[in-house]
mmCIF entry with sequence, helices, sheets and N, C-alpha, C, O atoms, coordinates in Angstrom:
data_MODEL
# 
_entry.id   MODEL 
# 
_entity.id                         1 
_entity.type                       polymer 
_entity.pdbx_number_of_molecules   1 
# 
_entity_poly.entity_id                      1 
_entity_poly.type                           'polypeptide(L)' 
_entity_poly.nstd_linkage                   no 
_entity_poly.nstd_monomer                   no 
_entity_poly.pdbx_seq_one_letter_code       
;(UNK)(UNK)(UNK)(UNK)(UNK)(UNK)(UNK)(UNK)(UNK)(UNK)(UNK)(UNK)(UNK)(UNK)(UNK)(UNK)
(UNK)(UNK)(UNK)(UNK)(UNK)(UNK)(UNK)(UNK)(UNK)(UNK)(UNK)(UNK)(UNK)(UNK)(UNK)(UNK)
(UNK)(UNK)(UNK)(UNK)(UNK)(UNK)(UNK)(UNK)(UNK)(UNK)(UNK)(UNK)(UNK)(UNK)(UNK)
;
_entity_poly.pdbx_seq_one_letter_code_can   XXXXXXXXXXXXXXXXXXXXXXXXXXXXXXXXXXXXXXXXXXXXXXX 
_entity_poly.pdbx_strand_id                 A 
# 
loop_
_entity_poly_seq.entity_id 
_entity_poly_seq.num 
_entity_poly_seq.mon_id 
_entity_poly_seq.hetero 
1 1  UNK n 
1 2  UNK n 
1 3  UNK n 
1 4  UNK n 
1 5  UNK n 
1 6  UNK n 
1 7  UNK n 
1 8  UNK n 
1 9  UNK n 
1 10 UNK n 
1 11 UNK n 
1 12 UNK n 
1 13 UNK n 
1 14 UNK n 
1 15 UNK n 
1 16 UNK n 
1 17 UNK n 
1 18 UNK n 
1 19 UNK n 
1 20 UNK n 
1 21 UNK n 
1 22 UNK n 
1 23 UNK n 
1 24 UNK n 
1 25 UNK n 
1 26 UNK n 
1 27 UNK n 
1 28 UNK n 
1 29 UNK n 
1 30 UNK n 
1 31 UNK n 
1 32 UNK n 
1 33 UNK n 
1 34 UNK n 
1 35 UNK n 
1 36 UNK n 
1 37 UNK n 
1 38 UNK n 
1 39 UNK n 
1 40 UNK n 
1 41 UNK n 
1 42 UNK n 
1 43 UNK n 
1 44 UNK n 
1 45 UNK n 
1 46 UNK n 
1 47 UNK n 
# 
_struct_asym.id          A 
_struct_asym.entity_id   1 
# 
loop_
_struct_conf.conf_type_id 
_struct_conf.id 
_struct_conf.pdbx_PDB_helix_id 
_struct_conf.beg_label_comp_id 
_struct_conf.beg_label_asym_id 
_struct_conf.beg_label_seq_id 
_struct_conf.pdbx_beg_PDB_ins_code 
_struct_conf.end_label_comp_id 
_struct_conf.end_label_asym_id 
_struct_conf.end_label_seq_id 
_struct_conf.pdbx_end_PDB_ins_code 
_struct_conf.beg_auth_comp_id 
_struct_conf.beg_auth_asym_id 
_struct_conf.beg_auth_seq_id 
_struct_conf.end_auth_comp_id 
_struct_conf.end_auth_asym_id 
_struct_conf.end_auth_seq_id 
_struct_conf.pdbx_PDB_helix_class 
_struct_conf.details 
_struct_conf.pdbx_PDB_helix_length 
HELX_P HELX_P1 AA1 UNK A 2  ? UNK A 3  ? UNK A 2  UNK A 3  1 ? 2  
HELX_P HELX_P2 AA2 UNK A 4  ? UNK A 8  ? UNK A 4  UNK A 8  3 ? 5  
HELX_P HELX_P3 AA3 UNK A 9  ? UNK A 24 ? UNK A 9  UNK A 24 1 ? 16 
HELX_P HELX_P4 AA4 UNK A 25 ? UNK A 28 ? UNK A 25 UNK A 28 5 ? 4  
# 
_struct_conf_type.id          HELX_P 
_struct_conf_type.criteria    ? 
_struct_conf_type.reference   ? 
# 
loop_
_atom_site.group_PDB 
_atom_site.id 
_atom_site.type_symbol 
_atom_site.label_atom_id 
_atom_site.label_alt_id 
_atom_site.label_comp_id 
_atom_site.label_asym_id 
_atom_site.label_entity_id 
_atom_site.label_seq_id 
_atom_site.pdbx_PDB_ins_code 
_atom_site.Cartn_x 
_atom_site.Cartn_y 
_atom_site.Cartn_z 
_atom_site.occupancy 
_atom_site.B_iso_or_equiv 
_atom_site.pdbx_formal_charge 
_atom_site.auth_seq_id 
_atom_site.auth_comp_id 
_atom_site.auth_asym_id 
_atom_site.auth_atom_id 
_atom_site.pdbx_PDB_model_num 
ATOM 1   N N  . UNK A 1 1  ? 15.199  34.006 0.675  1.00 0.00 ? 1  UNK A N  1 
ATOM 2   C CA . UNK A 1 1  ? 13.830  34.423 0.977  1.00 0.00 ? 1  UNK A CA 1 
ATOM 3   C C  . UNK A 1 1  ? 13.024  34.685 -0.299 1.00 0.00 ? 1  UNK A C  1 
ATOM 4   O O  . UNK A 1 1  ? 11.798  34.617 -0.213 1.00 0.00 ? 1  UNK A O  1 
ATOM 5   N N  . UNK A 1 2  ? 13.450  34.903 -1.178 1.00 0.00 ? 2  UNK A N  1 
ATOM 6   C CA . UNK A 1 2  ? 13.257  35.266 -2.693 1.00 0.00 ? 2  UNK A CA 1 
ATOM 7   C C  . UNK A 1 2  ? 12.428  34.177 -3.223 1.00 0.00 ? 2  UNK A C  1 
ATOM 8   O O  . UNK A 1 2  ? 11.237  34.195 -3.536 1.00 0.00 ? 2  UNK A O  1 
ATOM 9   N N  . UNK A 1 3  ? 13.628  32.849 -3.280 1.00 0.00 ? 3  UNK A N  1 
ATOM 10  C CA . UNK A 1 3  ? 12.726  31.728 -3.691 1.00 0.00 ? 3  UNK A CA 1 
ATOM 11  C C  . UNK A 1 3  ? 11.737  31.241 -2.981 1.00 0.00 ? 3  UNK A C  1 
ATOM 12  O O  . UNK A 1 3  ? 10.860  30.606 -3.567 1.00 0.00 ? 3  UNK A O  1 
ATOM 13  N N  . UNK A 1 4  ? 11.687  31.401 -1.832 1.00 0.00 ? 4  UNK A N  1 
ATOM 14  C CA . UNK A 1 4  ? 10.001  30.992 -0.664 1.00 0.00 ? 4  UNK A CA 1 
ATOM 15  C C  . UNK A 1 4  ? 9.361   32.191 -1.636 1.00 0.00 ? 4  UNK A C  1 
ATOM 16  O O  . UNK A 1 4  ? 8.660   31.987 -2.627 1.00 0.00 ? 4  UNK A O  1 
ATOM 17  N N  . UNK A 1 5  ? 9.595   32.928 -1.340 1.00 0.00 ? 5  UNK A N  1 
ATOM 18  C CA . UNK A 1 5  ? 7.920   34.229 -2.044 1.00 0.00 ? 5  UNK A CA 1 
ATOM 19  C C  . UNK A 1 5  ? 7.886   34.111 -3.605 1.00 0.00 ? 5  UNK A C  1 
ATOM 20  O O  . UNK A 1 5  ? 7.092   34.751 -4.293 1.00 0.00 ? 5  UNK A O  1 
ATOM 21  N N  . UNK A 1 6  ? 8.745   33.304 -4.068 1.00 0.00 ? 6  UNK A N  1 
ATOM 22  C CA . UNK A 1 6  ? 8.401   33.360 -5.483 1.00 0.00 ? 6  UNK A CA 1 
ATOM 23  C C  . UNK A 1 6  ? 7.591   32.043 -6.181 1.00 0.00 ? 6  UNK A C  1 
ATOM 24  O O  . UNK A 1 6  ? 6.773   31.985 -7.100 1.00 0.00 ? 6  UNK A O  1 
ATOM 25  N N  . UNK A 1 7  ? 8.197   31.028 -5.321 1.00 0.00 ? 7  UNK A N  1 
ATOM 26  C CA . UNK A 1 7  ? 8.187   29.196 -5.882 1.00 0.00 ? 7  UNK A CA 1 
ATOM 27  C C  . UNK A 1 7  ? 7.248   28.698 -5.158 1.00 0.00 ? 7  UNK A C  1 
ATOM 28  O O  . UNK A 1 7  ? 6.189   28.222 -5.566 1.00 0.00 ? 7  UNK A O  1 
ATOM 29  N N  . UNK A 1 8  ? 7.740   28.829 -3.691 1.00 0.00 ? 8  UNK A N  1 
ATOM 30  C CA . UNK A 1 8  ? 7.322   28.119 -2.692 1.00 0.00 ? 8  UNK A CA 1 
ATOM 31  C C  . UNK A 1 8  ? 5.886   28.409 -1.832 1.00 0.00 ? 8  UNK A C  1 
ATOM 32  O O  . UNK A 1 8  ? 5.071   27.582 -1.425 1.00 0.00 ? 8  UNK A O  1 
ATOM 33  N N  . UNK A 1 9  ? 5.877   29.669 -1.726 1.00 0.00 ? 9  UNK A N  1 
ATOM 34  C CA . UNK A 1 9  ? 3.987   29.938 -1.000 1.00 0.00 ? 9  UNK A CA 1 
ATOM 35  C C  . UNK A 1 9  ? 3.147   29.821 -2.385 1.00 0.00 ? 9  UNK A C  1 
ATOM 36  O O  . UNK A 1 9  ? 2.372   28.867 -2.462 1.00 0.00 ? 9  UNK A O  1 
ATOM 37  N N  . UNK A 1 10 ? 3.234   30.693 -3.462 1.00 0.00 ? 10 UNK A N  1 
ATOM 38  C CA . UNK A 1 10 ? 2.482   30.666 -4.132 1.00 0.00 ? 10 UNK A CA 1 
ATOM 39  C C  . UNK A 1 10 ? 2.249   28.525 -4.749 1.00 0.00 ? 10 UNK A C  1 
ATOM 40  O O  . UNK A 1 10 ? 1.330   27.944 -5.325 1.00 0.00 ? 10 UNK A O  1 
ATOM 41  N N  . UNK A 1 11 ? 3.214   28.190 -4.368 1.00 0.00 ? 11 UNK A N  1 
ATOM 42  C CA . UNK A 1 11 ? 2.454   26.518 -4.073 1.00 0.00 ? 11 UNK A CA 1 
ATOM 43  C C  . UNK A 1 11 ? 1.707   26.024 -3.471 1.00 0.00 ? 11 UNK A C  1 
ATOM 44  O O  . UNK A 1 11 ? 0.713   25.389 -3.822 1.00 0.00 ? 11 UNK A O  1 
ATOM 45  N N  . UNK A 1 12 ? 2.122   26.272 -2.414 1.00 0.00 ? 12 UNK A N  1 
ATOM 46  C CA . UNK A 1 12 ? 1.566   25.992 -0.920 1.00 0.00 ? 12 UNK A CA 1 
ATOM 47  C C  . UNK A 1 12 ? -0.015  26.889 -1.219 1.00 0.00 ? 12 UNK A C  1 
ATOM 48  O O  . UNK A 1 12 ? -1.069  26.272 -1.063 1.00 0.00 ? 12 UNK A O  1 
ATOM 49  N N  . UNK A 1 13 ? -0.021  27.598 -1.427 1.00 0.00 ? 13 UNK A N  1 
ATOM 50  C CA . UNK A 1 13 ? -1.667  28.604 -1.611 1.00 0.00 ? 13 UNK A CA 1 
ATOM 51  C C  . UNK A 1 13 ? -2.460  27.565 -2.637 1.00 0.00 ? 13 UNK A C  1 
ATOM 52  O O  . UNK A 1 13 ? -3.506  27.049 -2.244 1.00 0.00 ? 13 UNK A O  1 
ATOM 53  N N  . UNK A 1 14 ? -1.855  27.219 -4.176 1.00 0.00 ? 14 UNK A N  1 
ATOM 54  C CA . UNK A 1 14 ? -2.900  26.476 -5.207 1.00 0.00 ? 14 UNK A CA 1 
ATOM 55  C C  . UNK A 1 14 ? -2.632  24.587 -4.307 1.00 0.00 ? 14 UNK A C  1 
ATOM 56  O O  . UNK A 1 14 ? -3.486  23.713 -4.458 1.00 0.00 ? 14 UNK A O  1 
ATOM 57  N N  . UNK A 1 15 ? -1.479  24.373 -3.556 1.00 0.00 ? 15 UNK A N  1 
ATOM 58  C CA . UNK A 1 15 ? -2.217  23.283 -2.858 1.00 0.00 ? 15 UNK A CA 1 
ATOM 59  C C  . UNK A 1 15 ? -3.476  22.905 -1.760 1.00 0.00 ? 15 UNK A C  1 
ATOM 60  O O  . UNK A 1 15 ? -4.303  21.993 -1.737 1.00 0.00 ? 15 UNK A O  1 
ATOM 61  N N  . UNK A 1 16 ? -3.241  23.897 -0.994 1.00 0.00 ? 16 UNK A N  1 
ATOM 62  C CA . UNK A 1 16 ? -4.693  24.141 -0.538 1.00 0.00 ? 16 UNK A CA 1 
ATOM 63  C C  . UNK A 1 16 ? -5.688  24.440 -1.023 1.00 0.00 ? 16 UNK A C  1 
ATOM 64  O O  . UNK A 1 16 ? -6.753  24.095 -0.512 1.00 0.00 ? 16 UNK A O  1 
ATOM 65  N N  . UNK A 1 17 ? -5.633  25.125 -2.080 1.00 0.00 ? 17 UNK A N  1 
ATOM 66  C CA . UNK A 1 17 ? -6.756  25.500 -2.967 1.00 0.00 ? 17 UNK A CA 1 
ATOM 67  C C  . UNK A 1 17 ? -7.250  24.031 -3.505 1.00 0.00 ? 17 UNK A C  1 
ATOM 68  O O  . UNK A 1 17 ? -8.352  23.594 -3.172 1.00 0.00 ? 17 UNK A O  1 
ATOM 69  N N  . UNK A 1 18 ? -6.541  23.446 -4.189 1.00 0.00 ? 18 UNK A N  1 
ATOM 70  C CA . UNK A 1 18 ? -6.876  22.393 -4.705 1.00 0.00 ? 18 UNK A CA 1 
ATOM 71  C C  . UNK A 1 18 ? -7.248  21.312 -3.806 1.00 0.00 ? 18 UNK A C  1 
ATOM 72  O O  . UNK A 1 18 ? -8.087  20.447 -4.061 1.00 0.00 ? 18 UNK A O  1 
ATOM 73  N N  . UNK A 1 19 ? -6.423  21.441 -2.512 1.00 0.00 ? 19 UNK A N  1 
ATOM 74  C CA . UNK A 1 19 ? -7.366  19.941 -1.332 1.00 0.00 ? 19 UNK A CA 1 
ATOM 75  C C  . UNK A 1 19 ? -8.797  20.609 -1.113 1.00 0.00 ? 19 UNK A C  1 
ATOM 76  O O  . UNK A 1 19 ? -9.790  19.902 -1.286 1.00 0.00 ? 19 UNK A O  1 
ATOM 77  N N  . UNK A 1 20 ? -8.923  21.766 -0.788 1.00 0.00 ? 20 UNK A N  1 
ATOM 78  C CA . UNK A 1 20 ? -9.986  22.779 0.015  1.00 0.00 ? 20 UNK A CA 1 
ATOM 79  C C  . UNK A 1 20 ? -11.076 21.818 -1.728 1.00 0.00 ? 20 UNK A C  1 
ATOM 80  O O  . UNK A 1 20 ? -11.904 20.985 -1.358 1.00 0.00 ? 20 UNK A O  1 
ATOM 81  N N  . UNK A 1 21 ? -10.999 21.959 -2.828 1.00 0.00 ? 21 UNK A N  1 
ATOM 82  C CA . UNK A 1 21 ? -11.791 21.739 -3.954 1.00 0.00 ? 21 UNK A CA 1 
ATOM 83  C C  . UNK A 1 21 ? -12.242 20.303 -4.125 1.00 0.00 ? 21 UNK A C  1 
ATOM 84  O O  . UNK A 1 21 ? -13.236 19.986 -4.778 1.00 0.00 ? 21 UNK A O  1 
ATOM 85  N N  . UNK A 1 22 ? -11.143 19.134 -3.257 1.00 0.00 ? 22 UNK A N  1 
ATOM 86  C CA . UNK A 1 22 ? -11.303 18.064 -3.797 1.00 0.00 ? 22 UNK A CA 1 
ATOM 87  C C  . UNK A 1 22 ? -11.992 17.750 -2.684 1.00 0.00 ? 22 UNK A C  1 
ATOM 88  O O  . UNK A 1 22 ? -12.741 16.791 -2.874 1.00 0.00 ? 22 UNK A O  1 
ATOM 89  N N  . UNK A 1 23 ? -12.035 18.327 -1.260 1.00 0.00 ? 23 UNK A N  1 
ATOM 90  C CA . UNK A 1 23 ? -12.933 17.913 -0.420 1.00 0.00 ? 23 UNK A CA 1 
ATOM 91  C C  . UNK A 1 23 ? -14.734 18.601 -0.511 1.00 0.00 ? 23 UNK A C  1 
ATOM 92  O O  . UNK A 1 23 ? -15.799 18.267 0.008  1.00 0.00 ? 23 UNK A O  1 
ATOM 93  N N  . UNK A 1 24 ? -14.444 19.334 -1.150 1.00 0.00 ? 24 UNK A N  1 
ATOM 94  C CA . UNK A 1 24 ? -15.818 19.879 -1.251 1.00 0.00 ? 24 UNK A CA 1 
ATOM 95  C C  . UNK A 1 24 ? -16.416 18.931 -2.419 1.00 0.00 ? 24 UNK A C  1 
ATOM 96  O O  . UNK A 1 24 ? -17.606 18.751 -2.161 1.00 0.00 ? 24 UNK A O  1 
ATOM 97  N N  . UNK A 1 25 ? -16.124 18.403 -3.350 1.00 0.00 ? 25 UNK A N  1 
ATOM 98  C CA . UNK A 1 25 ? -16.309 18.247 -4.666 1.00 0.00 ? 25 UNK A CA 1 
ATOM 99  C C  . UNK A 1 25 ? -16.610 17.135 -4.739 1.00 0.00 ? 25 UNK A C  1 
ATOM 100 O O  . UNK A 1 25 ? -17.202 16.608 -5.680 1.00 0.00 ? 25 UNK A O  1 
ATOM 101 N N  . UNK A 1 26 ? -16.061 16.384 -3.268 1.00 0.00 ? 26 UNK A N  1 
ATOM 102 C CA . UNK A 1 26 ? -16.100 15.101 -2.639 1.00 0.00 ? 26 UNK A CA 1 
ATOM 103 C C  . UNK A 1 26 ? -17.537 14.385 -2.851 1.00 0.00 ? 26 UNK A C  1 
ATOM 104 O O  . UNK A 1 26 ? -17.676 13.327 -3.465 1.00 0.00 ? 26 UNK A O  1 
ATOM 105 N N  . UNK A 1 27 ? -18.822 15.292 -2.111 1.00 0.00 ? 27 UNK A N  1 
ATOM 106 C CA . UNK A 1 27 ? -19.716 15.380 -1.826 1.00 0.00 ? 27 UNK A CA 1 
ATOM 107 C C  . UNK A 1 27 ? -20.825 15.187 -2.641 1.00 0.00 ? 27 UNK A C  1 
ATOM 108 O O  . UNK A 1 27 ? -22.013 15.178 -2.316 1.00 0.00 ? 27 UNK A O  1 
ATOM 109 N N  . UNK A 1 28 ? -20.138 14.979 -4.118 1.00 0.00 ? 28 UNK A N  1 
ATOM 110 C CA . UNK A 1 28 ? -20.720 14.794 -5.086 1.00 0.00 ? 28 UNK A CA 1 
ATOM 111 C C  . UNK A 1 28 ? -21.217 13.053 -5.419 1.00 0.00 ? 28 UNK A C  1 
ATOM 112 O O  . UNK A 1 28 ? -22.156 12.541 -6.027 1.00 0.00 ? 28 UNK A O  1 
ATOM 113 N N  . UNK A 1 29 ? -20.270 12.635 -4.811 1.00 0.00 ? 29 UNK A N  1 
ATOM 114 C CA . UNK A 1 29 ? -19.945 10.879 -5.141 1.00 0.00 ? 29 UNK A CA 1 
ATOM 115 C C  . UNK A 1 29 ? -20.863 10.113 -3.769 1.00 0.00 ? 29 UNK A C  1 
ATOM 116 O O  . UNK A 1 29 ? -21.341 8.980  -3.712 1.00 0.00 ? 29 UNK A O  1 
ATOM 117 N N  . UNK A 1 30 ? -20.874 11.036 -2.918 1.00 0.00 ? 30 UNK A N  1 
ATOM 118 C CA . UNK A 1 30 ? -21.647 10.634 -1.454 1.00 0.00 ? 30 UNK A CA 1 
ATOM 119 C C  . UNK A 1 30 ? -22.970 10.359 -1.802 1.00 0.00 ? 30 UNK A C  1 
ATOM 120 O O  . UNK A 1 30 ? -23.544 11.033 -2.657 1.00 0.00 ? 30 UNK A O  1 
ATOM 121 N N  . UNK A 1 31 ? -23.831 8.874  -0.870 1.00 0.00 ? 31 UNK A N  1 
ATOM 122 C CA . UNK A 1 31 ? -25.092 9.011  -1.196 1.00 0.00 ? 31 UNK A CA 1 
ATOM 123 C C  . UNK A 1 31 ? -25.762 9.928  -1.037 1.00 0.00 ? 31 UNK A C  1 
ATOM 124 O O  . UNK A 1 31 ? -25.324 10.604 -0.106 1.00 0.00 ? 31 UNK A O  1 
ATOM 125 N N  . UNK A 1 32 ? -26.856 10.434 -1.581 1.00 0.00 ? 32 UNK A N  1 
ATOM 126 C CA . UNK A 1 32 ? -27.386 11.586 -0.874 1.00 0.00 ? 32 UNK A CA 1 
ATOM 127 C C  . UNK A 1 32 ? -28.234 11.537 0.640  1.00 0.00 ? 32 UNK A C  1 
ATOM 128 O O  . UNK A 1 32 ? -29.059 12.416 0.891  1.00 0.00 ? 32 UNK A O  1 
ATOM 129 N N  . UNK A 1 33 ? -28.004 10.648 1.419  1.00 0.00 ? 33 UNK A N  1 
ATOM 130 C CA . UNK A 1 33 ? -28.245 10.775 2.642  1.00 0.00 ? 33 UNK A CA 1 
ATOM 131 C C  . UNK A 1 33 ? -26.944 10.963 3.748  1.00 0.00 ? 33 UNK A C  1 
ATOM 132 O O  . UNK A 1 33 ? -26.981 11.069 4.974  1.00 0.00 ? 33 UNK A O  1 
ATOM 133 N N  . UNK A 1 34 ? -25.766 10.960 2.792  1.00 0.00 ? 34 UNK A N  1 
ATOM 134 C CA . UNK A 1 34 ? -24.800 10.857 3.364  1.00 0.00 ? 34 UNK A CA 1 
ATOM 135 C C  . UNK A 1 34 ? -24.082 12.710 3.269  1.00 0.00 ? 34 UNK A C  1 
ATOM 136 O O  . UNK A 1 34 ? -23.429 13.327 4.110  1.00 0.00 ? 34 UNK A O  1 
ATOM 137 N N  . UNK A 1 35 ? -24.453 13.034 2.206  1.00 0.00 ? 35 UNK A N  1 
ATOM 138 C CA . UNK A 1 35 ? -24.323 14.317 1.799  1.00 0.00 ? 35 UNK A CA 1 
ATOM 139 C C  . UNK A 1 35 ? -24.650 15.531 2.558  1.00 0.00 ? 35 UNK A C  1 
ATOM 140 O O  . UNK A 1 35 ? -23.936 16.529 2.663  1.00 0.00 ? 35 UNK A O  1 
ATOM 141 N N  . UNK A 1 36 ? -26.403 15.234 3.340  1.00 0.00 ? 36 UNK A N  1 
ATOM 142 C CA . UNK A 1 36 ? -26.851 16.238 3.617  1.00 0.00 ? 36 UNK A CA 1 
ATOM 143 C C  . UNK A 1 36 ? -25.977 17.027 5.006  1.00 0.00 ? 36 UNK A C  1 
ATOM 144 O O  . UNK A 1 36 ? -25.016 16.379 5.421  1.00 0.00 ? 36 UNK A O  1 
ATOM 145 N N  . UNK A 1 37 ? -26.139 17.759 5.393  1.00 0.00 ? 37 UNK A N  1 
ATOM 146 C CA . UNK A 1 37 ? -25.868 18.399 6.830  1.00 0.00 ? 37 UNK A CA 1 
ATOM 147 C C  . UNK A 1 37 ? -26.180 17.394 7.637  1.00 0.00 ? 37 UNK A C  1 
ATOM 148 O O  . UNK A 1 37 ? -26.955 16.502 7.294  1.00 0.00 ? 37 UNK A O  1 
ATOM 149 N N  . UNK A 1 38 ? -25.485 17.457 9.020  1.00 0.00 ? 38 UNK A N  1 
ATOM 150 C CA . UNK A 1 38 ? -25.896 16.640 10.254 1.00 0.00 ? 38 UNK A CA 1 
ATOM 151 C C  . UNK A 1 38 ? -26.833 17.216 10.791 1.00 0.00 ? 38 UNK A C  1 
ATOM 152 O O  . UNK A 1 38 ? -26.942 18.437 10.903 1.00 0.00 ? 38 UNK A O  1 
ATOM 153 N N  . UNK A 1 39 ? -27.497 16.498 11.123 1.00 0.00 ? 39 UNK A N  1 
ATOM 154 C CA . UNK A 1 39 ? -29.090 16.960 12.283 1.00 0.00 ? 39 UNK A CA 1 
ATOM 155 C C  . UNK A 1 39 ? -28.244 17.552 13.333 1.00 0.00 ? 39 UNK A C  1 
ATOM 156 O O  . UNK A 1 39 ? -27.148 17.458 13.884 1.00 0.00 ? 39 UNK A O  1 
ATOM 157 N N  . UNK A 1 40 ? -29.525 18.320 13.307 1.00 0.00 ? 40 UNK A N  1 
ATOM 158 C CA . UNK A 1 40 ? -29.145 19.396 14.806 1.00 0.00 ? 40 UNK A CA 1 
ATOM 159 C C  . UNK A 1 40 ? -30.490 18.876 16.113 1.00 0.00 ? 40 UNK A C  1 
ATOM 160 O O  . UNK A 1 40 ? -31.706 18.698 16.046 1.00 0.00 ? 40 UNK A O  1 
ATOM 161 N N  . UNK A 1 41 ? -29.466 18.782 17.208 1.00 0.00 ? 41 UNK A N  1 
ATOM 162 C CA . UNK A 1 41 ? -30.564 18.475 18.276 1.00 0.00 ? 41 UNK A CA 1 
ATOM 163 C C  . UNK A 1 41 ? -30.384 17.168 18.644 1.00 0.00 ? 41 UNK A C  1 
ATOM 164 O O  . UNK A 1 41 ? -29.711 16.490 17.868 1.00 0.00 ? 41 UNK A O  1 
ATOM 165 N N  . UNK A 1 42 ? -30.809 16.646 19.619 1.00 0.00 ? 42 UNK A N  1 
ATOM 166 C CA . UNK A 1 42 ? -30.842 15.731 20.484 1.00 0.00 ? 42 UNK A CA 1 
ATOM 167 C C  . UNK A 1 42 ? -31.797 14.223 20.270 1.00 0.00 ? 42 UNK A C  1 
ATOM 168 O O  . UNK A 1 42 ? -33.001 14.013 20.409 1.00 0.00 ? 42 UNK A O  1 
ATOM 169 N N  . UNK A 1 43 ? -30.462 13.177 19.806 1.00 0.00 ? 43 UNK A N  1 
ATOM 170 C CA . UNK A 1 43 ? -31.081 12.314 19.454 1.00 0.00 ? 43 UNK A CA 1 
ATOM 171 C C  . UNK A 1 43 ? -30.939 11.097 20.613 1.00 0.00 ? 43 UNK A C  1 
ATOM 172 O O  . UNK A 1 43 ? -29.874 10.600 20.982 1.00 0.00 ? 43 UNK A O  1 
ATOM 173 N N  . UNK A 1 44 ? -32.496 10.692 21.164 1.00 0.00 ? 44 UNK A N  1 
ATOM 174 C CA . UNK A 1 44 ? -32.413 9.371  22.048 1.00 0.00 ? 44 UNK A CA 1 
ATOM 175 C C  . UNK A 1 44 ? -32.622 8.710  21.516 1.00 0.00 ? 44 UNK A C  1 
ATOM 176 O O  . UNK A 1 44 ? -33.334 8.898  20.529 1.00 0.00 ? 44 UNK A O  1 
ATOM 177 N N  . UNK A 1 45 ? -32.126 7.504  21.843 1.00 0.00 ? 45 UNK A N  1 
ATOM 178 C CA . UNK A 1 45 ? -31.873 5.786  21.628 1.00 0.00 ? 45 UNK A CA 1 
ATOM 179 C C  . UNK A 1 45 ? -32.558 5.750  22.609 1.00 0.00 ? 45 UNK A C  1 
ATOM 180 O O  . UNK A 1 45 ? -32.393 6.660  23.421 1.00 0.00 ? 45 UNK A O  1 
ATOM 181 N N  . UNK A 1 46 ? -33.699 4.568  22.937 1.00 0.00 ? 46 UNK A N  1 
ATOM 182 C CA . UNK A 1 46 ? -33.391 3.804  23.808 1.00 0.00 ? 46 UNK A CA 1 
ATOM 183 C C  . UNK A 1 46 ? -33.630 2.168  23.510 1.00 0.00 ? 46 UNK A C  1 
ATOM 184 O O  . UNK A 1 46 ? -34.406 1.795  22.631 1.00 0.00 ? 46 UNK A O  1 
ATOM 185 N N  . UNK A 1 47 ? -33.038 1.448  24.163 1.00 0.00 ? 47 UNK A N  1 
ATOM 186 C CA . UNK A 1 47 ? -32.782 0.404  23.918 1.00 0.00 ? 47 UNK A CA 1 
ATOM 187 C C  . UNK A 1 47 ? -32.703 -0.708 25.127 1.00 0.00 ? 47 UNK A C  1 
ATOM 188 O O  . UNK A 1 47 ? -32.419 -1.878 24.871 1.00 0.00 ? 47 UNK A O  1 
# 
């Protein structure tokens, strides 16, 4: 149990840290219409 609380979470914590960074960071390379927030509200087509 020693080596999980010593090796093993504190990995597991800076690997998420680091996906959680590369997906945010992502957003940088996105066009900027691709970037913004999604619209809110109700969009019709018609066709």
């Amino acid at each position: 149990m020693a080596i999980f609380r010593q090796y093993i979470a504190p990995l597991l914590v800076v690997l998420v840290f680091l996906i959680a960074l590369v997906a945010v960071s992502a957003r940088i390379f996105l066009p900027s219409d691709m970037a913004a927030p999604a619209p809110i509200g109700l969009i019709i087509h018609n066709s």
